[in-house]
VEXMARRO-459989 format. One record per residue: x negated, y negated, z of N, C-alpha, C in turn. Coordinates in steps of 0.001 Angstrom, whole numbers, plus 500000, padded with zeros to 6 digits. Layout:
VEXMARRO-459989
XYZXYZXYZ
...
end
This chain:
VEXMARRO-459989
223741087540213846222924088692214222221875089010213158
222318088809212272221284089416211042220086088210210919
220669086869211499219191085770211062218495086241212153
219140086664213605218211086973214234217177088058214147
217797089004213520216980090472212995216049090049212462
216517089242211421215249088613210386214377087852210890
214569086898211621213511086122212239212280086919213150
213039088025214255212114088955214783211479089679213844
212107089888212963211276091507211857210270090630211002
210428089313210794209216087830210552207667088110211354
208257087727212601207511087582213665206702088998213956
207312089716213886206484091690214175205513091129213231
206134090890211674205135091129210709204085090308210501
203994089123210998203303087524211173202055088091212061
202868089045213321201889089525214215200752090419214182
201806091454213236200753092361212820199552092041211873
199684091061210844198863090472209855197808090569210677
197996089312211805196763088681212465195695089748213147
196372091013213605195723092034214315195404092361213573
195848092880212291194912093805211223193582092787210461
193837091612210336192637090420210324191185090842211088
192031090316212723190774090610213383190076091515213090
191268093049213370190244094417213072189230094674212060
189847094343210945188898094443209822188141093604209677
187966092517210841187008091908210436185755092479211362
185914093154212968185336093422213699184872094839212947
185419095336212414184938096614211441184091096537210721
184343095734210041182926095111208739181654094772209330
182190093935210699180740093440211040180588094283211931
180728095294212520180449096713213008179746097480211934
180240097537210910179645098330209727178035097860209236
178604096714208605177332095701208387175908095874209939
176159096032211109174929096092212046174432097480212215
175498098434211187175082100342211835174646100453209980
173907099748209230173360099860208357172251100777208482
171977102041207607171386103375207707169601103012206997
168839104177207354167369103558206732167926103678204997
167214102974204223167213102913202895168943102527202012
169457101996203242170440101308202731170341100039202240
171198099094201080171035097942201144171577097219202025
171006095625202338171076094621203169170878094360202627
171291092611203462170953091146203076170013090337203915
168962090019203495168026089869204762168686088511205242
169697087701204658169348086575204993170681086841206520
171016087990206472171965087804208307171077089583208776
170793088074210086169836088775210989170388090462211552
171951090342211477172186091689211709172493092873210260
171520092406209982171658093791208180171305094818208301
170844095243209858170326096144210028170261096285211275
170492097868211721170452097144213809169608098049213973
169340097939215326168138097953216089167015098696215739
165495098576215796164540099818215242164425099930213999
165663098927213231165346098362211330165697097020211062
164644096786209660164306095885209562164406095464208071
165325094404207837165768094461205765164996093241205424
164436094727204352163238094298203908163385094913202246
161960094392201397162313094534200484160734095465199814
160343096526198854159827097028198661159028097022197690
160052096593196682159741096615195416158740095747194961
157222096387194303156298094932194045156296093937193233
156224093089193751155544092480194887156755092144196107
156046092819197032157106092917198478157486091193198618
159468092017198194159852090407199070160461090331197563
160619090692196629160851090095195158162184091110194646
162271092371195560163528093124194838164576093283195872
165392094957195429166591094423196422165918094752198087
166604094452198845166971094681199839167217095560200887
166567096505201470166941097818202061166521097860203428
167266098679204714166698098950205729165585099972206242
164823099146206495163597100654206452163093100002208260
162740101204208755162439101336210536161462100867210508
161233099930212085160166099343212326159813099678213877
160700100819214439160280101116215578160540102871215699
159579103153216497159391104492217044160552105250218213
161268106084218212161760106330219539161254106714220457
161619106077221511160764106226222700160496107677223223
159347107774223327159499109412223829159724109846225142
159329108700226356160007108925227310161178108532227618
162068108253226996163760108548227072164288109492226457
163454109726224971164185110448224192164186111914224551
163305112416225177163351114263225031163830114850225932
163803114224227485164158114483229021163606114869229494
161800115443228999160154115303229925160024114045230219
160536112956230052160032111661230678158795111271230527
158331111267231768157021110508232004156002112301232149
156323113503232729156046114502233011155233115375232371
154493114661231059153612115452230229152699114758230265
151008115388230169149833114711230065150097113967229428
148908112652229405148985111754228358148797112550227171
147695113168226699147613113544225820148831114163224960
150054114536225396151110115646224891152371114786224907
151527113159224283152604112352223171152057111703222222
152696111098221427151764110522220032152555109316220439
152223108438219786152063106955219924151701106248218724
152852105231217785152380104368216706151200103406217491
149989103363216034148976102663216285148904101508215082
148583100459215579148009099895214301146304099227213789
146200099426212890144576099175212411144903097699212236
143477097183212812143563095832212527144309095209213176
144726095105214393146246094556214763146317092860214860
145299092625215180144934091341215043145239090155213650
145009091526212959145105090186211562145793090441210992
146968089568211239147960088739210672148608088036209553
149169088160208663149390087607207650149606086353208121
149342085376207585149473083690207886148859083967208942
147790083728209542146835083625210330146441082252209699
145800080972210385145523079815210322144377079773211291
143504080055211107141771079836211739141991078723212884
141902078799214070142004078283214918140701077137214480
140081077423214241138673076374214015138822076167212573
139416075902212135140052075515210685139388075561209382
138729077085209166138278077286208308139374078175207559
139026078465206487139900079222205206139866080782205539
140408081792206010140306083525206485140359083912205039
139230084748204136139089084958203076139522086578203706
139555087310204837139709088361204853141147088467205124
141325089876204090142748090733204047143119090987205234
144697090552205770145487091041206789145701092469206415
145936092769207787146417094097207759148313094454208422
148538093587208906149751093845209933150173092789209434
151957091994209680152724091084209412153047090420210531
152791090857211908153744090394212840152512090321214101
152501089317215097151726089271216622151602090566217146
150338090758218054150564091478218641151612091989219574
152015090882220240153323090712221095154201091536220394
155054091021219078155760091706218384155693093653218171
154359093499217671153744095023217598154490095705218598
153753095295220191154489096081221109155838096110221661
156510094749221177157848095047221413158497095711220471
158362096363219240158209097008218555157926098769218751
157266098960219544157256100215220238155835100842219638
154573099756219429153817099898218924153251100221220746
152013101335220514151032101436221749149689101491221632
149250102067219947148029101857219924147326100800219409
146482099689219571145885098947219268144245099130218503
144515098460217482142836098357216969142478097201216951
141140096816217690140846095589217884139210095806217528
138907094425216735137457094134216261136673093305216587
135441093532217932135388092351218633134391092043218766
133827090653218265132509089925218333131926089109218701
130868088871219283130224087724220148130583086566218911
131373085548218908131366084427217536131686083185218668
130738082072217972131325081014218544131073080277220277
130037081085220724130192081316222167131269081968223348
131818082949222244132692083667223197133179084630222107
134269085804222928134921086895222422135639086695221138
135277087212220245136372086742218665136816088366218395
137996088157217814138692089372216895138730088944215537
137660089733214762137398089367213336137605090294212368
137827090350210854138142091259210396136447090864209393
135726091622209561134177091093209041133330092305208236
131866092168208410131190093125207781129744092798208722
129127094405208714127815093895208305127402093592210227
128467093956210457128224093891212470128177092186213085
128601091393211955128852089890211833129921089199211810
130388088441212898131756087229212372131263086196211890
132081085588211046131648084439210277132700083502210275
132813082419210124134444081518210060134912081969209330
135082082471208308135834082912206780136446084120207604
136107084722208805136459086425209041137308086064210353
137086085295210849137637085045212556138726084696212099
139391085654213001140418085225213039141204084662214312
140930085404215148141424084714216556140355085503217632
140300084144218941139680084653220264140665085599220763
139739086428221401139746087677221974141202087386223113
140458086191223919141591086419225341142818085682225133
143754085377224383144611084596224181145479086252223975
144946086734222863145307087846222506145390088967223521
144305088927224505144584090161225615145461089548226739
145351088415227099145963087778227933147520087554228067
148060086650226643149180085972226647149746087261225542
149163088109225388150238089177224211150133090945225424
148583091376224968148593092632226187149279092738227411
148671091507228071148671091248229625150308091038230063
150676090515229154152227090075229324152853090684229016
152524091734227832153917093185227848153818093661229112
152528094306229343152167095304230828152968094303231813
152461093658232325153337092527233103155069092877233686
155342092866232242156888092839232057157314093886231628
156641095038231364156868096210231104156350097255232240
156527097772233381155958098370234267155719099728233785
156433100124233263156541101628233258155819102076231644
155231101192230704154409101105229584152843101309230376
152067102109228847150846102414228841150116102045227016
149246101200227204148786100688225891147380100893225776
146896101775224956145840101763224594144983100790223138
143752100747223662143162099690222744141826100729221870
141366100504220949140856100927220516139546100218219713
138546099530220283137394098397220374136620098936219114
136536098301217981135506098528217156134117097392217568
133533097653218201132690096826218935131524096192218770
131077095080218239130193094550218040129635093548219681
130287093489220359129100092554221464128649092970222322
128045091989222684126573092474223629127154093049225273
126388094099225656126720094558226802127489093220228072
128243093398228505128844092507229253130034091431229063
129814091561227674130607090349227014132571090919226951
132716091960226759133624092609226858134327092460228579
133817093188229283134077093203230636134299091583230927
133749090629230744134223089322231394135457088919230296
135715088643228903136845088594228638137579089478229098
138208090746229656139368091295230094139149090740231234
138419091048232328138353089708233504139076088416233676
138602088067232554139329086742232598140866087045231729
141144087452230855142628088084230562143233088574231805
142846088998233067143862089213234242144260090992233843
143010091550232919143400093261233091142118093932233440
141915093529234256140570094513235227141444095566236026
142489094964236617143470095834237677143983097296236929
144453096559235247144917097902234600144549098708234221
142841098774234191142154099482233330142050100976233870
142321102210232800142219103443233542140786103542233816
140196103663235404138615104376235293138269105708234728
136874104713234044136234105825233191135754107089234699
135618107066235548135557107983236423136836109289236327
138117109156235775138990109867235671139046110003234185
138201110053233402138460110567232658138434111771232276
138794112507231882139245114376231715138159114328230637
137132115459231227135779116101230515136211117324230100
135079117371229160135250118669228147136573119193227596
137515118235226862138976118523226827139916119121227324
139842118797228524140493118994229813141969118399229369
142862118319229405144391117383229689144399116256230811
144453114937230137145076113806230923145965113705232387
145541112867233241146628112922233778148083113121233787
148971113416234640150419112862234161150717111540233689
152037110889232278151814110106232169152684109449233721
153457109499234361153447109430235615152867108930236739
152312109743236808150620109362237584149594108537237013
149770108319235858149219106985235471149808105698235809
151264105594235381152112104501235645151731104297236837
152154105218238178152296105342239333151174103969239930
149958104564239533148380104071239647147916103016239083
149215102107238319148726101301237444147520101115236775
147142102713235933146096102953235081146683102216233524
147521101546233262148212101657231884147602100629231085
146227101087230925145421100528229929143951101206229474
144126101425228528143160102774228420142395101646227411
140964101375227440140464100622226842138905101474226013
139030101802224741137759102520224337136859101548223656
135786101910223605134398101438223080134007101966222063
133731101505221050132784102389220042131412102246220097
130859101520221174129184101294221509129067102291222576
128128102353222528127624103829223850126949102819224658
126729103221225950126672102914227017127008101331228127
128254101463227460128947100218228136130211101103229388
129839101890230056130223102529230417130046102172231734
128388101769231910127832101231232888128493099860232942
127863099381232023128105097848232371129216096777232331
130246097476231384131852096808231217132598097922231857
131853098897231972133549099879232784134453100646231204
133814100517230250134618101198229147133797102212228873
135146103659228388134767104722227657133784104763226667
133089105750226057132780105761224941133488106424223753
133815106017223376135270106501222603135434107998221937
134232108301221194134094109831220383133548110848221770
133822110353223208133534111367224126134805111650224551
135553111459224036136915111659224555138105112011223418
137664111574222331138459111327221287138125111820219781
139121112781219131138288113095217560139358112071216679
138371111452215737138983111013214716139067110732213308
140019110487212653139732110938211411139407110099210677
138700110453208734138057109393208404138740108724208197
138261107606207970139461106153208040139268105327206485
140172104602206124139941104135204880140370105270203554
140594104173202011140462105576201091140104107019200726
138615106953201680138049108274201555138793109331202478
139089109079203412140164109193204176141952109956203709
141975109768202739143399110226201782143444111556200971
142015112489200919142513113607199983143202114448200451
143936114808199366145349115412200040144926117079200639
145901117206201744145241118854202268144230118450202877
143057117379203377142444117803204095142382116726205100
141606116485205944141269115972207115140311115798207993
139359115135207224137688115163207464137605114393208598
136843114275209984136262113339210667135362112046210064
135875111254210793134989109738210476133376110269210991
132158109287210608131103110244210808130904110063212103
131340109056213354130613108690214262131365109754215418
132706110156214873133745111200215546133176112765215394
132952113362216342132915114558216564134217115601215546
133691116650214956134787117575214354136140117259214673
137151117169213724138843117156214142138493118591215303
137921119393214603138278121071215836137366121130216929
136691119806217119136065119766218607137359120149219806
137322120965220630138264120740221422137574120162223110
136252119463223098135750118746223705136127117639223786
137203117206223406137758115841223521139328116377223191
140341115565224147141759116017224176142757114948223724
142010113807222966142691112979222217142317113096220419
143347112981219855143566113463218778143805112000217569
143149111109217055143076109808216190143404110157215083
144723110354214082144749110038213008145023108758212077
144029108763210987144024107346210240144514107403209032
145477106390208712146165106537207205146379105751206361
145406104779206289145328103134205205144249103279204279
144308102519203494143309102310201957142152101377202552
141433101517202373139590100615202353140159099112202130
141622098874200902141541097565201389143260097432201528
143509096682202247145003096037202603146216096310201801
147025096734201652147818096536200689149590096677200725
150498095943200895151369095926201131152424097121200531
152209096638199078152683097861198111152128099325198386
151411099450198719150645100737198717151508101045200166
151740100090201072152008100678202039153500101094201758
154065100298201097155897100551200488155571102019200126
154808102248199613154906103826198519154495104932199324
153727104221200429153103105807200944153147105643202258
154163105008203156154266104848204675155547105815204658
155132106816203761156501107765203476156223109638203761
156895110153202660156678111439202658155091111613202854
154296110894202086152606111401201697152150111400203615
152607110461204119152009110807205988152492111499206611
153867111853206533154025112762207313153479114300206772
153104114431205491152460115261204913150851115784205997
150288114431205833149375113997206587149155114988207786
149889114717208758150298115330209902149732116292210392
150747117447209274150445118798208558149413119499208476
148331118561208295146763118313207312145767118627208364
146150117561209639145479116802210591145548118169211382
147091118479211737147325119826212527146682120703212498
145820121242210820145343122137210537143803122259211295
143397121100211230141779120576211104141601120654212670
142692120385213116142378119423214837142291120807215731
142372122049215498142354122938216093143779122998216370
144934122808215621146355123301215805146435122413216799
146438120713216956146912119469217481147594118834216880
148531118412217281149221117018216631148311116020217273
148792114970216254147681113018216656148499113071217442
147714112192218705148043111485219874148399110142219478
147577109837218182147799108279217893147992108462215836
149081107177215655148704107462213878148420106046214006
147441105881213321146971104561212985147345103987211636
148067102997210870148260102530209703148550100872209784
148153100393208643148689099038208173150064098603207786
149999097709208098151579097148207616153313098170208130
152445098393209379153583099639210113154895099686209745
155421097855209127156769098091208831157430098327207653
156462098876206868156294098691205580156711100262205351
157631100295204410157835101680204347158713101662203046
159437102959202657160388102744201716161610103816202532
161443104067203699162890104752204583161809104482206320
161375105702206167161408106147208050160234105705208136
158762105703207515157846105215207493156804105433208746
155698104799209287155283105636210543155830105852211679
156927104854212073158100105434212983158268106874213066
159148107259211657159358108936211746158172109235212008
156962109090211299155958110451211775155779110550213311
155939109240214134155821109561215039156542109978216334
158021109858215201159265110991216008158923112197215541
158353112577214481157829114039214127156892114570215399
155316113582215065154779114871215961155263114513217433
155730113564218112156307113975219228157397114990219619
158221115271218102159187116076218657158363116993218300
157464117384217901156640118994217690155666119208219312
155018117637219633154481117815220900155269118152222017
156390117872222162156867117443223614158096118340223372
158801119223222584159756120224222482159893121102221400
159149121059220561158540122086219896159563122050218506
160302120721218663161546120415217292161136119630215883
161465119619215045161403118777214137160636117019214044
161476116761214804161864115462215273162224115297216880
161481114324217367162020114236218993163543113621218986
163991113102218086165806112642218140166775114274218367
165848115030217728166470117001217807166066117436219456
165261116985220108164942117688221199166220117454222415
166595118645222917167507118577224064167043118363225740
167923117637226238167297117227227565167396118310228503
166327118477229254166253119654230108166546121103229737
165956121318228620166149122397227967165070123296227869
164878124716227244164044125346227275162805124598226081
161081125008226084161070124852224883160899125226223391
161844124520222508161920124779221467163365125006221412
164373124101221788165961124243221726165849122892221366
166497122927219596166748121571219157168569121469218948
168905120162219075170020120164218682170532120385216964
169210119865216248169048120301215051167846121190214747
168087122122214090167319122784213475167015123753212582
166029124018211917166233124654210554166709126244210991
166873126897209846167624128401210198166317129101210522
166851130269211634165669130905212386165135131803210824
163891132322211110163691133033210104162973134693210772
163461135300209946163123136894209975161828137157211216
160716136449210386159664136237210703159160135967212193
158446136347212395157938135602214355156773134874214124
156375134533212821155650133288213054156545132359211940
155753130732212161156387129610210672155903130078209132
156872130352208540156995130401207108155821129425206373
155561129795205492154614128763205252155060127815204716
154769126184204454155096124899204083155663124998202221
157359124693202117157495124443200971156331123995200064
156579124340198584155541123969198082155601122385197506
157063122330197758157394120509197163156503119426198320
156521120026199509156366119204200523154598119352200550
153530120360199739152243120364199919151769119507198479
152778119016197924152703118343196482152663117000196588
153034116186197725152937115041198370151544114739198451
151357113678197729149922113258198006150392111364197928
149528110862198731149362109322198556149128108915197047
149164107454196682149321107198195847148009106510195294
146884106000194183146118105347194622145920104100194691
144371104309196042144524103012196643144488101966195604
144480100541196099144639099295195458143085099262194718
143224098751193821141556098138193620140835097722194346
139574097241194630138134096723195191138256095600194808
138824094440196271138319092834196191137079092750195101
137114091296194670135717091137193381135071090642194446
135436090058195613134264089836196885133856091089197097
132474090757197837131781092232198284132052092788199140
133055092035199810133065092051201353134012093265201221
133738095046201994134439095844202231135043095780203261
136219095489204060136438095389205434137214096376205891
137559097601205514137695098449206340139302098667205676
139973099788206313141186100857205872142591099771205570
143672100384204583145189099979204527146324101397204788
147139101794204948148335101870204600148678103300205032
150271103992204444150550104729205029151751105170204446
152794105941204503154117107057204309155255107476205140
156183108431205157157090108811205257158279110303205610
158990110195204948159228111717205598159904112883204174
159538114321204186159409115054203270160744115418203310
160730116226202160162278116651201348162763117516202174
162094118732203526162779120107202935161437120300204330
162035121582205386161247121711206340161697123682206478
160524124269206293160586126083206144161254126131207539
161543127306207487162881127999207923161148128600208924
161672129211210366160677129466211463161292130108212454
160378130686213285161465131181214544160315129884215696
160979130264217083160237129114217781160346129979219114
159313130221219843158713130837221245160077129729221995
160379130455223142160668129506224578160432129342224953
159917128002226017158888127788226817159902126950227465
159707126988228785160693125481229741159857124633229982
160748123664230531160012122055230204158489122111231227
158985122572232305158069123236233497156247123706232930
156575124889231698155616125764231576154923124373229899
156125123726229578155223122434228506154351121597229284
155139120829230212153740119698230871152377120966231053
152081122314231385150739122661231870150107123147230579
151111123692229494150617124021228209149207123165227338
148711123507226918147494123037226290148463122633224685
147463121743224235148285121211223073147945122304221684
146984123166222012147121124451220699148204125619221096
148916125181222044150256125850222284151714125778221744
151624124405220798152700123891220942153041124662219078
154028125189219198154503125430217392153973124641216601
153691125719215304153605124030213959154999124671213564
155384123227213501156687123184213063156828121533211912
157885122243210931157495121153209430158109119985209867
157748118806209145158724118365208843160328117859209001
160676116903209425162398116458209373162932116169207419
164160116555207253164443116261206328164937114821205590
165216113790207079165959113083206397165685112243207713
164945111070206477164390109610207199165638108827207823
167334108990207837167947108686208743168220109452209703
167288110776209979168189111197211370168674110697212646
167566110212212761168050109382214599168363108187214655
168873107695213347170116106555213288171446107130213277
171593108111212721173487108962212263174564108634213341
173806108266214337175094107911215345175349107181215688
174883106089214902175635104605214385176666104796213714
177071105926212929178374106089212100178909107046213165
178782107349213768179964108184214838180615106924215652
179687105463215769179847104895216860181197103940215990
180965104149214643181512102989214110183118103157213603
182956105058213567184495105767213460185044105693214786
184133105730215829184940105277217197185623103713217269
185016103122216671185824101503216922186899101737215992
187000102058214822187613102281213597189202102794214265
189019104086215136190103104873216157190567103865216948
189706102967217474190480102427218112191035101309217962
190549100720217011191463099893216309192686099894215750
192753101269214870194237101835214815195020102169216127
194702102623217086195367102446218533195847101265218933
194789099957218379195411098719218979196823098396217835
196465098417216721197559098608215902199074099467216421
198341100440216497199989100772217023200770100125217648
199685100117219272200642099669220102201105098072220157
200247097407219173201380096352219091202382096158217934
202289097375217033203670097603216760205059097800217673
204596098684218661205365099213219508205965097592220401
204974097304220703205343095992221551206222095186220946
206113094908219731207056093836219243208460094152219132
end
């Protein structure tokens, strides 16, 4: 009797080993994929970081120190708040990128040497699977046809081309929309060619069908359609011009009739303010109901973008809010989008959506079908019936400076960007239901600061991971019990 005791009380314990094996091993690598922003990783396993981050490294020269997860995607704003699709276009913000075209390792299709600075790391394709929507594109008669160049001087040259136009609208644009039905991507044309030349490349890219008509466009800063009623209409391509009167002849906007934006490049960075670019009408025009903010250096810079795709933009924001006639950006435009040292332009643009679209912190705080201005997080109400004014740590945030001036002459235009601030003032917040937000005008919406903490709308990766954790000890038990 007793060898038999022993042999079973063997076997329980032989058994249990193996279960507590597995578990801890399914734990670890549970742990290891719910890796938080500004945690370390290992870039070299693809899951060091899950979804919306990306391990990467900061320290200059990017790629040379440790290891950390920093966000490379935006949350969606039509899942995240429970307005859906149900608010003007205008009354969401949207990551943009400058330059989107040029590419780090870019290889000149016509096999010359690209002496010009990338701005972005990854395809356009990528961009938008990425949860990127705004596009900057630079486009020039080169070559006998459409080029996207990063150039000077209203000129492409081989040294600047970087890639034709329709490969890029075709096999990257054309094919998210495609496969994405319920997406809307705007482009943003710094435009060098000749009347017509535009309109037959998207033609031939296969997006004539998507283009929103300039006939519907909302005059005198009127509010956008629903985004809804855009989808609906397969308008989901909003294509602007920076040449005037191609309106007629390609079917595109003119961009500063619709749109204020800000200056772009270094000059572009003093802290506290928020000057218009010169060709853009006043930030406080409210003759135009799209709102462009820009947040990169005159020239490229990776590092610069590590240091200031941080607190200093979402600072930004703040700035822009002030100038724009009490707007949040519809669009943030920056370089090297994934470049950050935590939340980077992702957060800002869970910021001003959760300030546009529910009047919260952060759109990860906004509650579904709720009144507005009911966050699930939020700072303590204050005495006051208006917002407290902005900590003073958080108006002390300034960018860092830009990189030096290439010894080429060649200026080619803006880099980089920031993150999210320490500490958000204490406020009270109006109610409004979701109903009375879609008709609201966007100088309606609260200023409201700031999120505190570049992991918020990851944290429930660690709720998800104490849930496996529970139940793993459950499986434990019961095959104690069993044996």
């Amino acid at each position: 009797m007793m060898a038999v005791a022993i042999s079973r009380l063997r076997r329980r314990i032989l058994i249990l080993l193996v279960v507590i094996a597995g578990a801890w091993s399914q734990l670890l690598a549970s742990g290891a994929a719910a890796a938080l922003v500004g945690e370390t990783c290992s870039s070299s396993s693809a899951a060091a970081c899950g979804a919306g981050l990306r391990c990467t490294s900061c320290v200059p020269p990017p790629g040379t120190g440790p290891a950390a997860c920093a966000r490379t995607t935006p949350l969606d704003p039509i899942k995240q708040a429970g307005v859906g699709t149900g608010l003007p276009f205008n009354r969401y913000t949207w990551l943009t990128t400058h330059n989107s075209f040029a590419v780090l390792g870019t290889k000149s299709p016509i096999g010359s040497a690209i002496i010009s600075p990338p701005n972005q790391e990854d395809a356009v394709a990528a961009q938008l699977r990425n949860g990127v929507r705004g596009l900057m594109l630079d486009a020039y008669d080169f070559n006998g046809d459409v080029w996207l160049c990063h150039s000077f001087n209203g000129k492409c040259f081989a040294f600047t081309a970087y890639v034709p136009a329709l490969p890029v609208l075709r096999d990257e644009i054309r094919a998210f929309l495609d496969s994405n039905p319920s997406e809307v991507v705007t482009v943003f044309l710094e435009d060098y060619t000749a009347q017509g030349s535009m309109a037959k490349v998207l033609a031939a890219a296969g997006l004539t069908n998507y283009l929103f008509p300039v006939a519907n466009m909302p005059k005198n800063g009127a509010d956008w359609p629903l985004l809804r009623d855009m989808i609906a209409q397969n308008h989901r391509l909003i294509v602007f011009t920076s040449k005037q009167g191609k309106e007629a002849t390609d079917g595109l906007p003119y961009q500063w009739n619709y749109v204020v934006e800000t200056q772009y490049g270094s000059d572009g960075l003093a802290q506290g303010k928020c000057a218009n670019r010169g060709e853009s009408r006043p930030m406080d025009s409210t003759a135009q109901s799209l709102v462009l903010m820009n947040f990169f250096t005159t020239n490229p810079s990776q590092s610069w973008a590590c240091g200031n795709n941080s607190s200093p933009l979402v600072t930004k924001l703040k700035a822009c809010y002030d100038a724009s006639a009490k707007r949040w950006p519809n669009f943030i435009a920056v370089d090297f989008y994934m470049r950050s040292s935590g939340g980077g332009a992702p957060l800002a643009t869970d910021v001003a959506n959760g300030r546009l679209q529910c009047g919260c912190d952060n759109i990860a705080y906004c509650r579904p079908n709720a009144p507005f201005g009911t966050c699930d997080m939020r700072p303590s109400s204050s005495s006051s019936s208006s917002p407290a004014p902005a900590p003073s740590s958080m108006m002390t945030v300034s960018p860092g400076p830009a990189p030096p001036q290439y010894s080429s002459s060649i200026s080619l235009g803006p880099a980089a960007a920031s993150a999210a601030p320490n500490s958000s003032p204490t406020l009270q917040r109006r109610q409004m239901s979701v109903e009375e937000a879609a008709t609201a005008t966007s100088s309606e919406v609260p200023d409201i600061a700031p999120v505190s903490s570049t992991a918020a709308a990851f944290n429930q990766r660690w709720t998800s991971s104490f849930h496996r954790a529970g139940g793993i000890s459950l499986l434990l038990l019961t095959t104690l019990l069993a044996c």
